[in-house]
C-alpha positions in Angstrom: 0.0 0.0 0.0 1.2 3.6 -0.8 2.2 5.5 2.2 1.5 9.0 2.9 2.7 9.7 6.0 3.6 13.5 6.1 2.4 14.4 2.7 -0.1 17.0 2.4 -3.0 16.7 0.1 -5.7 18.9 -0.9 -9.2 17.7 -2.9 -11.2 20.1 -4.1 -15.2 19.5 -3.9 -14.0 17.0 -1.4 -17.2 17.0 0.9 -19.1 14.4 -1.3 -18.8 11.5 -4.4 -15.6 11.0 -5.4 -13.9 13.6 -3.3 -14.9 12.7 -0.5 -13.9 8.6 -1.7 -10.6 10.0 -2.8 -10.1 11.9 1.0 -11.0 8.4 3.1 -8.3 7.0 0.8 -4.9 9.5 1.3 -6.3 9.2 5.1 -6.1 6.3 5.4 -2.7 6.0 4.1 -1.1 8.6 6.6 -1.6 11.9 4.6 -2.8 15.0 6.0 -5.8 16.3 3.5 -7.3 19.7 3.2 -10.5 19.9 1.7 -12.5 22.8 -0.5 -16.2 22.9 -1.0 -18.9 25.2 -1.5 -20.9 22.6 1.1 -20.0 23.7 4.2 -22.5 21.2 6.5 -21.0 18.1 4.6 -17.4 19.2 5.2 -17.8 20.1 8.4 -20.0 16.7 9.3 -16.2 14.9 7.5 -13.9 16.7 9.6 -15.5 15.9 12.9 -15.5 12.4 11.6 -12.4 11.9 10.7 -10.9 13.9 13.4 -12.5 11.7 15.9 -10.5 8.9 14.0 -7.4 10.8 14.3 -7.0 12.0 11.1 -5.4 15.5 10.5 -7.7 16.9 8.3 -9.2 20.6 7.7 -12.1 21.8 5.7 -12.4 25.4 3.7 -15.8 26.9 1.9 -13.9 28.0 -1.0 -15.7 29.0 -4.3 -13.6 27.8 -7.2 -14.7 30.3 -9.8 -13.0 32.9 -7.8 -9.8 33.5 -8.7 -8.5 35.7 -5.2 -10.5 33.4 -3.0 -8.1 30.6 -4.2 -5.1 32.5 -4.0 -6.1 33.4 -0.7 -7.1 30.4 0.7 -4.0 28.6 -1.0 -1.9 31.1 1.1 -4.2 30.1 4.5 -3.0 26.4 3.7 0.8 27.2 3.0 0.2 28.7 6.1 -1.5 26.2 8.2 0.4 23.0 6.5 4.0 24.4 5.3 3.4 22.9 2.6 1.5 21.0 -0.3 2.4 17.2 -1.7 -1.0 17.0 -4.1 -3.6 18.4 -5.5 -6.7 17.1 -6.7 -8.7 19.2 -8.9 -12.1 17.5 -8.5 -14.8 20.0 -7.7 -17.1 19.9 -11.3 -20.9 20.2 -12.0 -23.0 19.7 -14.9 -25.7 21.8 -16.3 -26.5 19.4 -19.5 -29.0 20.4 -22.6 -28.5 20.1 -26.1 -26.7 22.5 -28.3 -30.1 24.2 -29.6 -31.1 24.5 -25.9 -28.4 25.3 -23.7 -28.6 29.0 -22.5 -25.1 31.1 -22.3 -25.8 30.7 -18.3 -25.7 26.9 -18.3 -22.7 27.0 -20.7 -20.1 29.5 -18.3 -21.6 28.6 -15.1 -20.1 24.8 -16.2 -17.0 26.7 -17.6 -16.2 28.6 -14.4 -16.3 25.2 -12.3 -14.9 22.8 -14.6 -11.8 24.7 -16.7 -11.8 28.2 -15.2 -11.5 26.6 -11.8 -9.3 23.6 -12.4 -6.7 26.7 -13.8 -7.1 28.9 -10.8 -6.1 25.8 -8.6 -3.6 24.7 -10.5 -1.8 27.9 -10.9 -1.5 29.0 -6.8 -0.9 25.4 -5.8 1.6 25.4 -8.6 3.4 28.2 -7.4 3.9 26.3 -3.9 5.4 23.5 -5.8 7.5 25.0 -7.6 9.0 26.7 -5.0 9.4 23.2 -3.0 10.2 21.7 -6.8 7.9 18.7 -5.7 4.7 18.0 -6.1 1.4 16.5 -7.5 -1.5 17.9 -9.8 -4.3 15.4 -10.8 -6.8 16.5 -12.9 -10.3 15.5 -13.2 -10.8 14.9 -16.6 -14.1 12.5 -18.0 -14.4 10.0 -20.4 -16.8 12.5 -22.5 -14.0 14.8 -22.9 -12.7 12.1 -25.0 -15.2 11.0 -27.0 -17.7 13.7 -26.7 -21.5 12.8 -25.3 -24.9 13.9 -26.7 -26.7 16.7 -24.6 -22.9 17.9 -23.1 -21.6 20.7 -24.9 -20.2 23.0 -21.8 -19.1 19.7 -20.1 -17.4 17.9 -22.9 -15.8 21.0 -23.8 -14.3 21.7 -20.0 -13.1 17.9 -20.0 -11.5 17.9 -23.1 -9.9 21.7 -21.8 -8.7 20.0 -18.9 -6.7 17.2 -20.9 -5.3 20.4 -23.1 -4.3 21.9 -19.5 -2.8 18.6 -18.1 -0.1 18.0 -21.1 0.6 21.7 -21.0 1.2 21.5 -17.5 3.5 18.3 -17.7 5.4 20.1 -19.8 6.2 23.5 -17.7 6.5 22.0 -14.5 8.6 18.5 -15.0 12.0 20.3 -14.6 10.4 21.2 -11.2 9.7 18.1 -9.8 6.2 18.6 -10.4 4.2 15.9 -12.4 0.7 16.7 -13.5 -1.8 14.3 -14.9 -5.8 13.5 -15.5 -8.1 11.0 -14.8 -11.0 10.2 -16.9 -13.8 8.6 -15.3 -16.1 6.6 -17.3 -20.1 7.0 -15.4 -19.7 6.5 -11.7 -22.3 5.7 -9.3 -22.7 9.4 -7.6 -25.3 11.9 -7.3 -23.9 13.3 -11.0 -25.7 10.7 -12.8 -29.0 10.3 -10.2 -31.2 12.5 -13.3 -29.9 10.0 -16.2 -32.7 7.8 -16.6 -32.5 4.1 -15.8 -32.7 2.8 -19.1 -29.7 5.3 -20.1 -27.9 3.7 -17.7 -29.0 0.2 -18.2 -27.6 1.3 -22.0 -24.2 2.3 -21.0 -23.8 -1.1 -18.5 -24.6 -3.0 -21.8 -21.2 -0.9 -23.5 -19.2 -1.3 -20.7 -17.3 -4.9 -20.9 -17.1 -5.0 -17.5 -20.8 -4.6 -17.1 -21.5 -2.1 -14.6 -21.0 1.3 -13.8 -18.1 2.5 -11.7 -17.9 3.4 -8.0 -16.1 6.3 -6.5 -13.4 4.1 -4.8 -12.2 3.1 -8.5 -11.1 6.7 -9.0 -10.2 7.5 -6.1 -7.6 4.7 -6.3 -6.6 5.9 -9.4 -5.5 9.1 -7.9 -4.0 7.7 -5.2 -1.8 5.3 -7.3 -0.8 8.5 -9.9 0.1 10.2 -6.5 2.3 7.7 -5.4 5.7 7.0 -6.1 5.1 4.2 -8.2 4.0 6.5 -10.7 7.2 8.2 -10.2 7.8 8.4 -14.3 4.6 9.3 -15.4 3.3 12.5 -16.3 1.4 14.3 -18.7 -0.9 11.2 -19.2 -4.8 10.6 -19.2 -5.7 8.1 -17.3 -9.1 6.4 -18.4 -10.9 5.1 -15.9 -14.3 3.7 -17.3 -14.5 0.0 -17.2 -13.7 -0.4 -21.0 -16.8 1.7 -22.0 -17.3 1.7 -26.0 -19.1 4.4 -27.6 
């Protein structure tokens, strides 16, 4: 098992689905986790519980689309933890309607979460590793972002930004010790996909080989294994996590 012990990791939209999956993982492995949400009862509710447990962790109401509310807060956790090991750009939402009906409001408000957000992150946590010339960036990408998906405009586009981002990224940080790469989850059992109708998703089981959907503990263990060190030579990559799904 990968050990964290001393490392400091930070989820964003950590209180819930995969976040919160992903925090319970690096925990549980020794690390200390900071976590940023704009659902301030279901952090809270985590930290107690995890606290209790003896876990060092921390919880911030941080609004992603904000770019000096991240800088700000990033400076809070240099602060607080003199450091950060890993970040996991995971806070996302989806506001899904076809091209002839999606209003401009649906398309940026998924922008400012999904691409506009994942870029604010990444640029003040990447100034901390720099200066440390270590670190972690994991990006959530989606499987969508790949092939594209009916109904998805704003939210294939922000995926397939954040793959754009992540190879860019690889590039400018590797001389500093900093690797960067994105997971692409294929359709995971989480309140995301609670309005797809059941036959949808009885649909996409039937193109998935593995014949089911995925569970928030498969990518979370796929962004505890691209944090580790036996991933210590990759970078840059995309990382598809979707159970073999075929279009």
């Amino acid at each position: 098992m990968a050990d964290f012990t001393g490392k400091v990791v930070l989820i964003t939209g950590g209180a819930g689905g995969i976040g919160r999956e992903t925090a319970q993982q690096f925990l549980d492995r020794g690390a200390n986790v900071e976590l940023w949400d704009m659902d301030k009862s279901a952090g809270d509710k985590l930290v107690k519980k995890w606290s209790d447990e003896g876990h060092k962790v921390h919880f911030e109401k941080v609004d992603v689309t904000d770019f000096d509310a991240v800088k700000d807060t990033m400076n809070a956790l240099q602060d607080r933890w003199g450091q950060l090991d890993i970040l996991v750009n995971n806070a996302g939402i989806t506001r899904d309607a076809t091209l002839k009906k999606m209003s401009p409001e649906e398309w940026k408000q998924v922008v400012d979460v999904n691409l506009n957000g994942v870029f604010y992150c990444g640029k003040t946590a990447a100034e901390v590793m720099r200066e440390q010339e270590s670190g972690v960036i994991l990006n959530a990408s989606s499987v969508v972002g790949v092939y594209g998906n009916f109904g998805q405009s704003n939210y294939v586009a922000t995926k397939s930004g954040v793959i754009g981002l992540t190879k860019t990224w690889a590039r400018e940080l590797g001389r500093k010790g900093v690797r960067v790469n994105a997971v692409a989850p294929g359709f995971i059992e989480t309140p995301m996909v609670d309005t797809v109708p059941d036959k949808v998703l009885e649909k996409l089981k039937g193109q998935t080989p593995l014949g089911r959907l995925g569970k928030p503990e498969d990518i979370a263990s796929a962004y505890v294994f691209l944090a580790s060190e036996q991933a210590a030579f990759i970078t840059g990559t995309v990382l598809q996590v979707d159970g073999g799904l075929v279009f």
